[in-house]
C-alpha positions as CSV (number, residue, x, y, z in Angstrom):
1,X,106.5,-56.9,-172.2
2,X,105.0,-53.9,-174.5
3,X,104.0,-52.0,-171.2
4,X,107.7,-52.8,-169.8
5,X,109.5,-51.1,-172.9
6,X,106.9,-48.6,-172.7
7,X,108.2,-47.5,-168.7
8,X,111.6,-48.3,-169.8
9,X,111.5,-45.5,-172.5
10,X,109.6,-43.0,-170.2
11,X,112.1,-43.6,-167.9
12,X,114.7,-43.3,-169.8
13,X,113.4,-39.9,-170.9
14,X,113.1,-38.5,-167.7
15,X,116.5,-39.7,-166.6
16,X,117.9,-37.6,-168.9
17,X,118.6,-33.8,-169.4
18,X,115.6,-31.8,-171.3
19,X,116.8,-30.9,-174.6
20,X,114.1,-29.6,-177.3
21,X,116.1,-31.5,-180.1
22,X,114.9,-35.1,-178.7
23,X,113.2,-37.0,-181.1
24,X,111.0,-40.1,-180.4
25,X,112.8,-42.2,-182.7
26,X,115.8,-42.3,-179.9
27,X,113.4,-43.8,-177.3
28,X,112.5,-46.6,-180.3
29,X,116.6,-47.4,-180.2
30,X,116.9,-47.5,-176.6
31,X,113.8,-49.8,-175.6
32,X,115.5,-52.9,-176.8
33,X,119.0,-52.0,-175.7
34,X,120.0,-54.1,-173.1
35,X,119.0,-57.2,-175.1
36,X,120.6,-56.5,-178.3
37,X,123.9,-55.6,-176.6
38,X,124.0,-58.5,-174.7
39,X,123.3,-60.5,-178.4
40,X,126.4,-58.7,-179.7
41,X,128.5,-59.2,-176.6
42,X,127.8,-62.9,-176.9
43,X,128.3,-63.4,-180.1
44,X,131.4,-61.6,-180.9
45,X,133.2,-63.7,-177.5
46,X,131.9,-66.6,-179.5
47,X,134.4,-65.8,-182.3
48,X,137.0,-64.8,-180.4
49,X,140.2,-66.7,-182.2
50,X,138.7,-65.2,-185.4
51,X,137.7,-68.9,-186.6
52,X,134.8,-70.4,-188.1
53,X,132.8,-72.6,-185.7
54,X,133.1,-76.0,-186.7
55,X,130.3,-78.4,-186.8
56,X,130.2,-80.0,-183.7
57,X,127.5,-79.8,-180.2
58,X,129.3,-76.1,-179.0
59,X,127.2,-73.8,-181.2
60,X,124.2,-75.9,-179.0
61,X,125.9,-75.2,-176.0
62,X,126.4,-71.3,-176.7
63,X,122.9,-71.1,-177.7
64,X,121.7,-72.9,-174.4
65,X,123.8,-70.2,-172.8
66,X,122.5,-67.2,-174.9
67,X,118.5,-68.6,-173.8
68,X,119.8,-68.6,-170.2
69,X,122.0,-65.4,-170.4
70,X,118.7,-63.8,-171.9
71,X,115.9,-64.9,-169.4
72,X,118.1,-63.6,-166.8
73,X,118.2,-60.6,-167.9
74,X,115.3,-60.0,-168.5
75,X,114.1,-61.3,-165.3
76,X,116.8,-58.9,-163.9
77,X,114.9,-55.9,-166.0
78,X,111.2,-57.0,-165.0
79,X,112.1,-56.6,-161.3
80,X,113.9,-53.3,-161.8
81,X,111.5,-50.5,-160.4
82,X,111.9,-47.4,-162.6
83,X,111.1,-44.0,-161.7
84,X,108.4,-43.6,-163.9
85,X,106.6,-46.9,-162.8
86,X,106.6,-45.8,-159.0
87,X,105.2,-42.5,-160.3
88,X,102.4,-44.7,-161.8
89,X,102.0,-46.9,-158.4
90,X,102.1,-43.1,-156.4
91,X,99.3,-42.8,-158.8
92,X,97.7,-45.2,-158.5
93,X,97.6,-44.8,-154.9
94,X,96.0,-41.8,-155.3
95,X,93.2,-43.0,-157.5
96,X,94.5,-43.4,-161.1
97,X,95.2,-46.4,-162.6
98,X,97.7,-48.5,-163.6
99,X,100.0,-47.7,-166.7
100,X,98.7,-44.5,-167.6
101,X,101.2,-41.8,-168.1
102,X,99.8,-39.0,-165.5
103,X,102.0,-36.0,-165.7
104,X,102.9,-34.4,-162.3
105,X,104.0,-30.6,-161.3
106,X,107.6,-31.8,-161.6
107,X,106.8,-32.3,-165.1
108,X,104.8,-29.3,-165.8
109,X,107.4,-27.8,-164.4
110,X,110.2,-29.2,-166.8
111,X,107.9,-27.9,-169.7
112,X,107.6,-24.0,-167.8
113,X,111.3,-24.2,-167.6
114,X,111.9,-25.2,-171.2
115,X,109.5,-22.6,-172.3
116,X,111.5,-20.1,-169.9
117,X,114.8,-21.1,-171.2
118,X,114.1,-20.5,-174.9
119,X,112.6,-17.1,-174.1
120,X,116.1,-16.3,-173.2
121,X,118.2,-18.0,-175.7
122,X,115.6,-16.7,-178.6
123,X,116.3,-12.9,-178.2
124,X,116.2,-11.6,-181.4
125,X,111.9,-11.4,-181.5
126,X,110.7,-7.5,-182.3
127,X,112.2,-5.8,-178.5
128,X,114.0,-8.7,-177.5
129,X,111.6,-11.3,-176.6
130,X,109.1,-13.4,-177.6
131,X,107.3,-12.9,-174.3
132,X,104.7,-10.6,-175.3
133,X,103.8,-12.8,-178.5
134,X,103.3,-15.7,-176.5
135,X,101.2,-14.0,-174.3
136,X,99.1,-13.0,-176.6
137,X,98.7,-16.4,-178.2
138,X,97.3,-17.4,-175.1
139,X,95.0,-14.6,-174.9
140,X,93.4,-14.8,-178.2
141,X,93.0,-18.4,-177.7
142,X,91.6,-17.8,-175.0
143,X,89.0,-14.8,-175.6
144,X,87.0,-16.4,-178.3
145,X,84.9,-17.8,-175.4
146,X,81.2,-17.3,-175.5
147,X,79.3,-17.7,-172.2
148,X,75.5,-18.1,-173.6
149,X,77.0,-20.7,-176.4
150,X,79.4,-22.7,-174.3
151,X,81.7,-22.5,-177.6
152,X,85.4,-21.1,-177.9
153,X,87.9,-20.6,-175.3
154,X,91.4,-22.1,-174.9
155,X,90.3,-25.6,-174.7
156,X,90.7,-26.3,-177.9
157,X,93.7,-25.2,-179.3
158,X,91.8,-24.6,-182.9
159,X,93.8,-21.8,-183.7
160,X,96.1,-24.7,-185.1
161,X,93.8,-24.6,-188.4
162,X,93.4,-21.6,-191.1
163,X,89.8,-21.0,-190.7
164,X,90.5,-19.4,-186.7
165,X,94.3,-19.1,-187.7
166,X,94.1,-16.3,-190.3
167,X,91.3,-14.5,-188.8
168,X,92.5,-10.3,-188.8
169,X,93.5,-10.8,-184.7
170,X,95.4,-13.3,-185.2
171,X,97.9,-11.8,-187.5
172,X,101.3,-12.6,-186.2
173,X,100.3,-15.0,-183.7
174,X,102.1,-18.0,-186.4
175,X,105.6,-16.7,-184.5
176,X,104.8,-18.0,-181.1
177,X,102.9,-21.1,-182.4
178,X,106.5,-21.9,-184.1
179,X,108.5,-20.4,-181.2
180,X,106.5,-23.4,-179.4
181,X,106.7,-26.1,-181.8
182,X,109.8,-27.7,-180.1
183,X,108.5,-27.9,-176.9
184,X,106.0,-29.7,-178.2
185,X,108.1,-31.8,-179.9
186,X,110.1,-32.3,-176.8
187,X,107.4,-32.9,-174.3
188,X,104.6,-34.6,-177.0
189,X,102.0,-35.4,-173.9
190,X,101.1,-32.0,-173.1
191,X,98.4,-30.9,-175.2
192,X,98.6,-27.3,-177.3
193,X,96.0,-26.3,-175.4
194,X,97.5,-26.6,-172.4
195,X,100.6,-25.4,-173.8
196,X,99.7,-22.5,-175.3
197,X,97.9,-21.1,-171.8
198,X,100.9,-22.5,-169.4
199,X,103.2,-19.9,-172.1
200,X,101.4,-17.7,-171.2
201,X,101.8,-17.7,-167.9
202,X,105.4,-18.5,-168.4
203,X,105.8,-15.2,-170.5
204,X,104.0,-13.3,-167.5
205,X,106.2,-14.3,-165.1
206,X,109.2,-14.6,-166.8
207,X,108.8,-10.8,-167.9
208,X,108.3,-9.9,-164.4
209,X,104.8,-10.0,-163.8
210,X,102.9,-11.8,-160.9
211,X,102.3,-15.3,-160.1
212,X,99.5,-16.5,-162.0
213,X,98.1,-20.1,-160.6
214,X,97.7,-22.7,-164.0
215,X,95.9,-25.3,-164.0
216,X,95.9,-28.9,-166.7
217,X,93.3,-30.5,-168.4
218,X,92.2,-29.1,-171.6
219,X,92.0,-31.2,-174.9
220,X,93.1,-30.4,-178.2
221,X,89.9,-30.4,-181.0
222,X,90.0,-30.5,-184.3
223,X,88.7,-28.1,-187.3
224,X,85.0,-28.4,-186.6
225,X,85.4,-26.2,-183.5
226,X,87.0,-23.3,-184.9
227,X,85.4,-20.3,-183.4
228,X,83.4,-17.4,-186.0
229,X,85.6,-14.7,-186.8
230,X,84.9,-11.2,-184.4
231,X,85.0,-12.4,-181.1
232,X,88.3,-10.8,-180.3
233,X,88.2,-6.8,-179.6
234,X,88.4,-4.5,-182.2
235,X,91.7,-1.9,-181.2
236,X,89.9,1.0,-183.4
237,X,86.4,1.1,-181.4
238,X,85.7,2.2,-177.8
239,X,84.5,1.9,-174.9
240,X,80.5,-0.3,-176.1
241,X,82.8,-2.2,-178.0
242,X,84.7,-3.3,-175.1
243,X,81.6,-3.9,-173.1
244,X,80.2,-6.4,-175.9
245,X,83.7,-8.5,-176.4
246,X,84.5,-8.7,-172.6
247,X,80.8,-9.2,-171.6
248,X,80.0,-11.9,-173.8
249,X,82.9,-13.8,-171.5
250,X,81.5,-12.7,-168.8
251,X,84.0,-10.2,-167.5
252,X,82.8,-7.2,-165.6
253,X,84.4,-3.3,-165.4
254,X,87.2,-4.1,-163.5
255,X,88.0,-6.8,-164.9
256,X,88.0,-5.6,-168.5
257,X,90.4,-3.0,-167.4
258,X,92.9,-5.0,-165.6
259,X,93.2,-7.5,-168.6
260,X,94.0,-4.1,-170.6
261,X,96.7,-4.3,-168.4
262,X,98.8,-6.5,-171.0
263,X,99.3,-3.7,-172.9
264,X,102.3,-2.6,-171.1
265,X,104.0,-5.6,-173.3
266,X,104.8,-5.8,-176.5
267,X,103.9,-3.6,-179.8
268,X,101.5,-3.1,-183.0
269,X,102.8,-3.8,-186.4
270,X,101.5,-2.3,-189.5
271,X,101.6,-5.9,-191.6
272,X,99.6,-7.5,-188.7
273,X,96.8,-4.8,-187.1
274,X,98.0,-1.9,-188.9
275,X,98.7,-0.1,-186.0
276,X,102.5,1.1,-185.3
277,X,104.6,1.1,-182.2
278,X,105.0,0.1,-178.4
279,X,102.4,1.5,-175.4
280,X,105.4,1.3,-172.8
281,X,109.0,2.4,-172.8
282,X,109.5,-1.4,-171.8
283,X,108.1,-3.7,-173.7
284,X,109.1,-6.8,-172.3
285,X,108.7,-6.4,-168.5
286,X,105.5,-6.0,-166.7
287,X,104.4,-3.1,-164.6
288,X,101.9,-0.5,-164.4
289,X,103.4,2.1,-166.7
290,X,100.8,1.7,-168.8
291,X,97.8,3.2,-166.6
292,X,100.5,6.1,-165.4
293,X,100.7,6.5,-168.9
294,X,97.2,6.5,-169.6
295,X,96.9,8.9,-166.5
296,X,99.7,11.5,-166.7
297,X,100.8,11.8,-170.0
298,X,99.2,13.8,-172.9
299,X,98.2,12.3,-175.9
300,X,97.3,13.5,-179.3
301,X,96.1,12.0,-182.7
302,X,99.2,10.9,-185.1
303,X,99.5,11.9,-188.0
304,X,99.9,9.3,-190.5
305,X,98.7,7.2,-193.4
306,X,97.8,4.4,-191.3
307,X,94.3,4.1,-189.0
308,X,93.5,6.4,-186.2
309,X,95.9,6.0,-183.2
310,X,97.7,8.4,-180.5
311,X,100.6,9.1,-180.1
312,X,102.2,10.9,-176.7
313,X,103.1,14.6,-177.0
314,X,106.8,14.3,-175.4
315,X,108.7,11.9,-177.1
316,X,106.0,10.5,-180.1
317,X,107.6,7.0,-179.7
318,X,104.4,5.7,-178.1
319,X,101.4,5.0,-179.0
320,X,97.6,3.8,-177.8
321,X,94.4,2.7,-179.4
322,X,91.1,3.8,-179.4
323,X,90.1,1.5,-176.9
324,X,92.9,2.0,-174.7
325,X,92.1,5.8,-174.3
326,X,88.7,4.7,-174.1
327,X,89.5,3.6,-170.9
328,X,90.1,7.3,-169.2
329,X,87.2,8.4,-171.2
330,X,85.1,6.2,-169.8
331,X,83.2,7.1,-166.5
332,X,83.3,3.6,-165.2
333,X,86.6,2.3,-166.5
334,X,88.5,5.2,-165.3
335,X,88.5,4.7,-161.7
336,X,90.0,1.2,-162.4
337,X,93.3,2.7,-164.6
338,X,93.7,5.2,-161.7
339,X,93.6,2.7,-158.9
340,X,96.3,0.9,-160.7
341,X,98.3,3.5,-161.8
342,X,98.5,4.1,-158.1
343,X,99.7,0.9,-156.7
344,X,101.6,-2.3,-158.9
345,X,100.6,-4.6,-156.6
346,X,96.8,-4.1,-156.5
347,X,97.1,-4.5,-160.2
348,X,99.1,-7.6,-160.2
349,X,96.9,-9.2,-157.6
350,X,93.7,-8.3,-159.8
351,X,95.7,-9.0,-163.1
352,X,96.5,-12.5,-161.8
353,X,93.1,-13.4,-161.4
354,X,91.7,-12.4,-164.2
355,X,94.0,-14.0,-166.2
356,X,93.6,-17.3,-164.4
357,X,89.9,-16.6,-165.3
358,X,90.7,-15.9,-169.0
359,X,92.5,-18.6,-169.5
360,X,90.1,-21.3,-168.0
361,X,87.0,-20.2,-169.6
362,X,85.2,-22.8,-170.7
363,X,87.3,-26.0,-169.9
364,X,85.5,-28.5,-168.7
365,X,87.7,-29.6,-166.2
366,X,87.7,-32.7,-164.2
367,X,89.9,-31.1,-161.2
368,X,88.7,-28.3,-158.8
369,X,90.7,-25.2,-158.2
370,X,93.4,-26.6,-155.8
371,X,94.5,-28.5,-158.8
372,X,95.7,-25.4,-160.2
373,X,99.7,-24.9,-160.0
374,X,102.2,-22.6,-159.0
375,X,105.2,-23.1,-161.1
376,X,108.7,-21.7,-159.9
377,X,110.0,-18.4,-162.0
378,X,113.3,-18.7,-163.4
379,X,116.2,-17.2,-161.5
């Protein structure tokens, strides 16, 4: 009976239209519905001529009736086949077992399309969106990974807690966490973990970007397995920096230059990096302005209070780090910023990948790679 209320309340979840201000507490008033209404129903016909019952066999007789009324219908109920529990006998089918909740595409899906949905309705975020801040969640969860340790990386989600929360990087990053909180709330299976990465790709697409395959299966940890401060790159260093940060994940060249590629989002902020300003003249979609930039434009130190950064000679409304113009500096990087600057798609292609890289470093998953998951883009 405890498993039955159980499917009844999934089911009657996913009957019903997605809205992030769901609660559990409604599924707890539903469960039991049918029986209690049918109680009331009863009892009020019962009283009908407004009348005390008088002591005699009928209050028997109703209560026979009430028993019988009730193991009907619940007999009625235990036959009824609910969506969920044919999802769980599908499952089964296919190797799972019986009266586990296993979530499908269709419901990874609802969760993208929640995500996508309050990117648009929540537009008042820094240029408009909160699309670059919850990539960048994502990312820094993400990069912490260390290939000789095995430690770090999004599986995890320890971000959650102070110690890997208030490291320097991660200034800021408390707005998309709360931007995600009701999603959460809404859909309380998925993990953050998991969450925080499929955002991500959400934000990447959503902005324009490419496709970017996802795939589930990562497990929220608790404070023990917060990652040492410094494994995330350093804006004010160059080009040996970016070799040790990137390398220690076990990106190459290439790769460390396409991932630069997410600068062409977003902006720096003085109370969170110190740095000022947006690399792009359009911060919330995705293309490969950035390397043009990098490429064609001319740059020039700023003149300010705040830590070394350029600025661009023309207008002075953009700006790039050290590392980012360590990139055209750089012998080996450099081919890779003019190869995209050339051609969008060979840099969305690349981009894709190594984000799908980034963002399954060091999950032990139990699926291969065709479990990973194309989610539909808004339209």
């Amino acid at each position: 009976m405890a498993s039955a209320a159980r499917l009844l309340s999934r089911s009657t979840l996913r009957r019903q239209p997605i809205s992030l201000s769901t609660r559990s507490t409604a599924f707890h008033d539903t469960r039991l519905a049918f029986p209690r209404q049918t109680f009331r129903q009863q009892s009020r016909r019962g009283y009908a001529n407004g009348h005390s019952p008088q002591s005699s066999n009928t209050g028997l007789y109703w209560g026979l009736g009430l028993v019988a009324a009730g193991s009907l219908g619940y007999y009625a109920y235990s036959q009824t086949k609910s969506p969920i529990t044919e999802v769980v006998k599908q499952s089964s089918a296919e190797g799972k077992r019986d009266g586990v909740f296993v979530p499908t595409q269709e419901d990874y899906q609802k969760v993208y399309d929640a995500i996508a949905q309050k990117l648009i309705d929540d537009d008042e975020y820094d240029d408009g969106s909160y699309g670059p801040v919850v990539l960048r969640l994502g990312w820094h969860a993400s990069g912490t990974y260390d290939a000789e340790t095995g430690t770090g990386g999004s599986n995890g989600a320890t971000m959650r807690f102070s110690p890997e929360g208030d490291h320097g990087a991660n200034a800021g990053l408390q707005a998309a966490r709360t931007f995600l909180e009701p999603i959460h709330t809404a859909f309380p299976w998925i993990s953050y973990s998991d969450l925080w990465t499929l955002a991500s790709v959400c934000a990447i697409q959503e902005m324009q970007g490419p496709t970017v395959p996802w795939r589930p299966g990562r497990e929220d940890r608790d404070i023990g397995f917060c990652t040492p401060d410094g494994r995330l790159p350093d804006g004010a260093k160059g080009s040996d920096h970016l070799r040790a940060i990137f390398g220690r994940m076990g990106f190459d060249d290439r790769e460390i230059v396409a991932l630069s590629g997410a600068h062409a989002l977003g902006r720096c902020h003085t109370d969170r990096s110190g740095f000022e300003g947006p690399w792009t003249f359009s911060p919330t979609t995705l293309t490969n302005e950035y390397f043009k930039l990098l490429v064609d434009a001319k740059w020039r130190w700023k003149k300010w209070n705040g830590p070394k950064q350029y600025e661009d000679v023309e207008s002075g409304s953009l700006m790039m780090l050290p590392t980012d113009m360590a990139l055209v500096k750089d012998d080996k990087f450099r081919p890779h910023v003019e190869r995209y600057a050339k051609d969008e798609e060979v840099f969305f292609k690349e981009f894709s990948d190594v984000v799908v890289k980034l963002l399954e470093l060091g999950v032990p998953f139990t699926t291969g790679e065709d479990a990973r998951l194309r989610l539909k883009r808004s339209e």
